[in-house]
N, C-alpha and C positions, 0 to 999 in steps of 0.2 A: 730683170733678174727677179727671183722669185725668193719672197722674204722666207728663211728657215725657223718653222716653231719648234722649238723644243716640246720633245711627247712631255707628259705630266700622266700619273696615274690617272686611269676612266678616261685615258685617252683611246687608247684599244686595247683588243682581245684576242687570243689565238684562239683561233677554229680548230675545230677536232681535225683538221688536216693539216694544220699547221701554220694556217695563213694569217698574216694581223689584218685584221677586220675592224677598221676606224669606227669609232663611235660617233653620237650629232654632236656631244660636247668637242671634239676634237675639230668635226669640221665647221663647227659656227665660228670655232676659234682659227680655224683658217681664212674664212671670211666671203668666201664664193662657191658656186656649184661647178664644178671640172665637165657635169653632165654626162659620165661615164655607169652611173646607174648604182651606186654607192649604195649599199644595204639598208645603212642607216641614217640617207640623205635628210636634211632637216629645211630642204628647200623644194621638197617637195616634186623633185623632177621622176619623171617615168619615163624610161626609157625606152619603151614603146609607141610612142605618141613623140617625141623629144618634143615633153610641154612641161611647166614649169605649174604646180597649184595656183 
């Protein structure tokens, strides 16, 4: 089962479309890469390659 974090502000953002668009502080505090190509991935993965920095 999958631990629930509570959001905390500069956790995300709405995009001009409407969407919450997670920040790095958000997902470092998640704690792993999903590898789904995250905008603001802070683990460095491309989703192009599915390769990690």
């Amino acid at each position: 089962m999958k631990k629930i974090i509570p959001l905390e502000e500069g956790d995300y953002y709405l995009t001009p479309e409407g969407y919450r668009c997670f920040t790095a502080q958000y997902l470092l505090k998640r704690g792993y890469c999903c590898e789904s190509g995250c905008r603001h991935c802070p683990y460095g993965f491309n989703q192009k390659t599915n390769y990690h920095k």
